[in-house]
C-alpha positions as CSV (number, residue, x, y, z in Angstrom):
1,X,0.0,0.0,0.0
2,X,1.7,3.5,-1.3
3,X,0.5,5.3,2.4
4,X,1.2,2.3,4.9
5,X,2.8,4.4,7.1
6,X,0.4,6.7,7.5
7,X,-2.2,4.1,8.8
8,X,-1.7,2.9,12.3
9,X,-5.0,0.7,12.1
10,X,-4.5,-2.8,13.2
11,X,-5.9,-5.8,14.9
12,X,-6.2,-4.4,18.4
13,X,-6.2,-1.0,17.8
14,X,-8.0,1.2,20.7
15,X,-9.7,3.0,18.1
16,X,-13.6,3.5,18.6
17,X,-14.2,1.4,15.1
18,X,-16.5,-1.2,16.3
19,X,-18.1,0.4,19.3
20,X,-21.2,0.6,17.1
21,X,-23.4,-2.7,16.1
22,X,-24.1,-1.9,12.8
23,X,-26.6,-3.8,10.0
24,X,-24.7,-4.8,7.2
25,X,-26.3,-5.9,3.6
26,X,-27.8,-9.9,3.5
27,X,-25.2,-10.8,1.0
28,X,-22.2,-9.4,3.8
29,X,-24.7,-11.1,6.5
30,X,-24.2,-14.2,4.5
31,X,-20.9,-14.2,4.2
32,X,-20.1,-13.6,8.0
33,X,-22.3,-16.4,9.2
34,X,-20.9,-19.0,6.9
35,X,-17.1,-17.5,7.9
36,X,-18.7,-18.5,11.4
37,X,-19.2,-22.4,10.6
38,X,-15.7,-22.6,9.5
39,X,-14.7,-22.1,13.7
40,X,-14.8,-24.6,16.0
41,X,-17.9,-25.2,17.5
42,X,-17.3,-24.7,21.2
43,X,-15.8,-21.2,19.5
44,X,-19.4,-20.9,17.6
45,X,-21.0,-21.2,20.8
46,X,-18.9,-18.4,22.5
47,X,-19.8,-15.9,20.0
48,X,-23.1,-16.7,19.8
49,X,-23.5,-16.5,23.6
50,X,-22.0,-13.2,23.5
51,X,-24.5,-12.2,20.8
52,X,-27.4,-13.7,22.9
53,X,-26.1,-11.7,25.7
54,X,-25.7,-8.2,23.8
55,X,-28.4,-5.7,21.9
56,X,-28.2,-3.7,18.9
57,X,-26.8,-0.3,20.7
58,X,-24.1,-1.7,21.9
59,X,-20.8,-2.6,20.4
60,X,-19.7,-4.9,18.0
61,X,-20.5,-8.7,19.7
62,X,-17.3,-9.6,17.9
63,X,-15.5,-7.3,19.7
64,X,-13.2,-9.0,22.3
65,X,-10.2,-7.4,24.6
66,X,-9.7,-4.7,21.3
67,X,-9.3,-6.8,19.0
68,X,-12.4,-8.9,16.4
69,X,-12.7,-12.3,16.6
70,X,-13.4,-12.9,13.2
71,X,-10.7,-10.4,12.0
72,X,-9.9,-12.4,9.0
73,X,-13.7,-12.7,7.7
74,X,-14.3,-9.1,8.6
75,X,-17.1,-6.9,6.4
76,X,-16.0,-4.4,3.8
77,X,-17.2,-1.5,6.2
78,X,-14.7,-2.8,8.9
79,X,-11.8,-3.0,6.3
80,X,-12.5,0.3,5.3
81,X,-13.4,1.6,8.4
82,X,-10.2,4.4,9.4
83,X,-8.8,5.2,5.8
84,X,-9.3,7.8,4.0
85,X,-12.8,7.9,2.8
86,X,-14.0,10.5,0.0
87,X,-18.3,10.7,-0.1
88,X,-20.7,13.5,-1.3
89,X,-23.4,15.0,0.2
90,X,-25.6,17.7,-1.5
91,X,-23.1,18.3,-3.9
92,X,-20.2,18.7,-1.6
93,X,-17.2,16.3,-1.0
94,X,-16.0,15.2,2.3
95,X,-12.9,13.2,3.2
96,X,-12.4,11.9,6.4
97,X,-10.3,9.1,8.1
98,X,-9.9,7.7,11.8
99,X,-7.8,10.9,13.6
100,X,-4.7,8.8,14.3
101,X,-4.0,7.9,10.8
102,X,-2.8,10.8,7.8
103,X,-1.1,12.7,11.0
104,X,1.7,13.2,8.7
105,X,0.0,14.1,5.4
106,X,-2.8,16.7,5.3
107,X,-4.5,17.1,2.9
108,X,-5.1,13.6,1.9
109,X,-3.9,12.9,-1.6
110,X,-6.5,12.0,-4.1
111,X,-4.9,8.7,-4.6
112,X,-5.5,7.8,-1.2
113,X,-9.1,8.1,-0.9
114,X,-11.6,5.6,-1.0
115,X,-14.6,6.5,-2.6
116,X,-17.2,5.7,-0.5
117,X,-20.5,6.2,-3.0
118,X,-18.7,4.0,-5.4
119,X,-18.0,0.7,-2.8
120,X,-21.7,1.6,-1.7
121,X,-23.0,1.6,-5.3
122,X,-21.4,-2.0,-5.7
123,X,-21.8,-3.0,-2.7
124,X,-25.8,-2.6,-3.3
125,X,-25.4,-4.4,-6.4
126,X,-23.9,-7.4,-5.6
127,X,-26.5,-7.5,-2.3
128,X,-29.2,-7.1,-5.2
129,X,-28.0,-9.7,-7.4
130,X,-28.0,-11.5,-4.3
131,X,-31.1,-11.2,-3.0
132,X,-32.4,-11.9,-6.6
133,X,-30.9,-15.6,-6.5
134,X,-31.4,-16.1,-3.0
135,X,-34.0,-13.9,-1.2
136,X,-36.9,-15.2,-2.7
137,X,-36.0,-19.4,-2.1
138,X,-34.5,-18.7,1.8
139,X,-37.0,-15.7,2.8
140,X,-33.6,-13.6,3.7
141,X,-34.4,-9.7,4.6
142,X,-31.9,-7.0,2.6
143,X,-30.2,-6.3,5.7
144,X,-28.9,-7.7,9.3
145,X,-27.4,-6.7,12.3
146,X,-24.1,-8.4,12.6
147,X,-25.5,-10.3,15.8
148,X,-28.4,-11.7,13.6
149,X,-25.7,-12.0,10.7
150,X,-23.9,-14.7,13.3
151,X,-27.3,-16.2,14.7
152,X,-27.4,-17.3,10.7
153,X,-28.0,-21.7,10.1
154,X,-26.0,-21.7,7.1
């Protein structure tokens, strides 16, 4: 990555990130609760006990000691979440990032944006073409909170 040293995100990082339980697209909802099958089961259990114990206004229930338990299968918002981000809203453009990273190297070069209308755009369309193949034959909903996400029977 051409501005790895200007991003200190990381496994673990103290960042507020995931202090929000957010509702992510079926076809992300999908993906996480198969990602979940892959663990062990007695670590299955674990997270969905956490889940059972949590609501939506609180954090993440993948959020352990800092750090996600399913940091390898995490969402696209998550892998996003703390780089540069470039979005409009009535007509203006906004960039912002998490407030420890681009220290170094205001403002943030054009190349190092992600723009966030365009992930969203295909983000919606994969979901779409998703719930198209699927939505109808399983009875899915368009979106989930990442606690129902990992409550999934895949």
């Amino acid at each position: 990555m051409r501005y790895s040293d200007q991003v200190v995100c990381a496994k673990g990082c103290k960042g507020n990130c995931c202090r929000i339980h957010l509702s992510i697209p079926a076809v992300e909802a999908f993906h996480l609760g198969a990602a979940l099958m892959s663990y062990p089961a007695d670590r299955v259990r674990q997270i969905r006990a956490r889940v059972s114990r949590m609501n939506t206004s609180g954090p993440c229930p993948l959020l352990d000691r800092a750090a996600c338990t399913m940091y390898p299968h995490r969402l696209i918002l998550c892998r996003t979440h703390g780089l540069p981000i470039q979005n409009r809203y009535r007509g203006k453009t906004y960039v912002g990032c998490c407030q420890k990273n681009f220290q170094q190297l205001f403002p943030i070069p054009r190349d190092a944006r992600l723009d966030l209308d365009r992930i969203n755009r295909q983000l919606a369309r994969i979901n779409r073409q998703f719930m198209i193949e699927y939505g109808d034959r399983h009875l899915i909903k368009e979106r989930y909170s990442i606690g129902e996400a990992l409550m999934l029977r895949i």
